[in-house]
N, C-alpha and C positions, 0 to 999 in steps of 0.2 A: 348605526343608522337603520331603521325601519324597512321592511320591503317598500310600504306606500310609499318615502322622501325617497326611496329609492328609485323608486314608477315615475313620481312628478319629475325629478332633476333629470330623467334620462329624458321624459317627452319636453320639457323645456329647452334641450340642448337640441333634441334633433330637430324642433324646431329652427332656433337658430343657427345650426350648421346644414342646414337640408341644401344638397348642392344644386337642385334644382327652383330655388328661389333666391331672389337678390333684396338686398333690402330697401327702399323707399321711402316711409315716411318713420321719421326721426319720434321718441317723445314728447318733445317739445310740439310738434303738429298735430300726433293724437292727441295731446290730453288739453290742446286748444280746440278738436274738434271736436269732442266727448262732451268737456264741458260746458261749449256752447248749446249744445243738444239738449244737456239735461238742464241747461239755465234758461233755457227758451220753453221748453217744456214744460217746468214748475212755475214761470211766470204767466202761463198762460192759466193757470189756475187761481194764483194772488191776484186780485185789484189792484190796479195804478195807486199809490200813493201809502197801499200798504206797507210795513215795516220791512218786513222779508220779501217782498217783492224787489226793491229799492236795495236791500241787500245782496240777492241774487244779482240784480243787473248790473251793481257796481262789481262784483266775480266775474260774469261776461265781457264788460269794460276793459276789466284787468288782462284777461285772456286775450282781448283784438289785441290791446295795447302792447303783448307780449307777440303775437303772430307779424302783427306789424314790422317788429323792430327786426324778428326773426325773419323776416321777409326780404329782410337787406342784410344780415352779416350771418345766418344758417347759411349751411352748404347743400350742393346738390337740389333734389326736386322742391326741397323748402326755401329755396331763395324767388323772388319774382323773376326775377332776370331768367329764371329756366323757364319757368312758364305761361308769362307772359305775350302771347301770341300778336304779331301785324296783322292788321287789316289782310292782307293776303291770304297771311297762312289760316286766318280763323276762315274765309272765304272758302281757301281751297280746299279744308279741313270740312266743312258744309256742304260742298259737294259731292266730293267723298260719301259721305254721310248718306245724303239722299242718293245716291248710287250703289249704296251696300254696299261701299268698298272703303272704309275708310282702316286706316292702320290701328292697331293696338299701339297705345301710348303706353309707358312705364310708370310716365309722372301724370301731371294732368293734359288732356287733350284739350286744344283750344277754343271748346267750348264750353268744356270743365274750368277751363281756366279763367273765362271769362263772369258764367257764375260766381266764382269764388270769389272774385274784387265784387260783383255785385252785394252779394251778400257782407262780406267784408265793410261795404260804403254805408248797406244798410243798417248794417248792426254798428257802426261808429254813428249815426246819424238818430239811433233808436237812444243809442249811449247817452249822447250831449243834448238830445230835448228830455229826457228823462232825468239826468242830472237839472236840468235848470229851473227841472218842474217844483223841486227839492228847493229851489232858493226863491226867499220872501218878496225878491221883486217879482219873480215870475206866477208864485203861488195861484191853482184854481184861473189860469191861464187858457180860455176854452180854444183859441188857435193854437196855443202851443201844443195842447192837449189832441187833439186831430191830430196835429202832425206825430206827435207820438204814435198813436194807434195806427195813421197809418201805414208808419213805420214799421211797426210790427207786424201789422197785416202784411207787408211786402216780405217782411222774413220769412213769414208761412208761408206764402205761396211760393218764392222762390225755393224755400227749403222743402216741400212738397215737388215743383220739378228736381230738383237736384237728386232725390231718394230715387225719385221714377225716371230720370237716367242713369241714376245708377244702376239700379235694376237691369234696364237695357242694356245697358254696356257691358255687364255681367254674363248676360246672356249671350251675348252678340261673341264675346270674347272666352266664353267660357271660364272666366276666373271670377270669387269670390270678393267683389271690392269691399264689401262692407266688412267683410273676417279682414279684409288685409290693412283695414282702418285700424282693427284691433292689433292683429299681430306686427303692422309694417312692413311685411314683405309683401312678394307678389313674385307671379313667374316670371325667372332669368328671361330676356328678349330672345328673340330669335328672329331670323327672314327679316320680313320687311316693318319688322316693331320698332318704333321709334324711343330712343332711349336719348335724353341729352346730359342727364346725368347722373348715375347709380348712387352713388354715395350721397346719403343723407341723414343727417346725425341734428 
């Protein structure tokens, strides 16, 4: 074996045996939030009714339609039922918030949490008017076509706050969320971090 397979396999490992991080979001969660990313992105370049555009969004499709299903039999922070917040707790979690004191979550915090169905509702919503636009009864459908766009306009705006809480929250908490979309972990809790469930595969 090479010095270099030798350099990468050891920084891959200490990665994931670093004892000061836990792991959180599974493959199956990044590579549903990656390629939303990059399939919202590239469509935002193609024209509606384009070829590849219509191809891209039926990969988006696929991917809600996989997070979804994942959303009820994944384990740990990728199930809803972990992060899925009450009226209450998103409440109490907001004032928190505007009192600079809110806790560091593990998983999503429940106003992360509640973005995520937003956009989730959005992009299933951008899905099935954009499939229907595709079918000959619908074709050149200038209502359905509005709602299309501003379907998508609502992906970008929310996906536009979503980055710039991230941001924040990065700050605020001193850990790297957007690296830990890539890698999956994130710092072990401690004090008063709310954790409801580590394992997540």
């Amino acid at each position: 074996m090479s010095a270099r397979s030798e350099s990468s396999k050891t920084r891959i490992t200490s990665v994931q045996d670093d004892p000061g991080t836990v792991r959180v979001w599974g493959p199956v969660v990044r590579l549903f939030h990656w390629t939303v990313v990059a399939g919202c992105a590239i469509n935002l370049i193609f024209e509606d009714g384009n070829r590849f555009h219509r191809a891209v969004g039926y990969v988006v499709a696929a991917a809600v339609a996989v997070r979804v299903v994942w959303g009820f039999v994944g384990k740990g922070h990728a199930r809803f039922s972990d992060f899925i917040p009450t009226p209450a707790a998103l409440a109490g979690y907001l004032r928190q918030l505007a009192s600079r004191n809110e806790p560091r979550f593990i998983g999503h915090n429940p106003a992360g949490s509640v973005m995520i169905l937003l956009l989730l509702g959005a992009l299933i919503a951008v899905s099935i008017t954009g499939w229907m636009l595709g079918l000959d009864r619908f074709f050149g459908n200038e209502t359905l076509e509005e709602l299309h766009e501003t379907f998508a306009m609502a992906i970008l705006v929310l996906a536009g706050i979503h980055v710039a809480a991230a941001v924040f929250e990065s700050v605020r908490h001193r850990e790297n969320l957007i690296k830990a979309m890539f890698t999956g972990r994130k710092r072990k809790p401690t004090g008063a971090d709310v954790d409801h469930a580590i394992d997540s595969h």
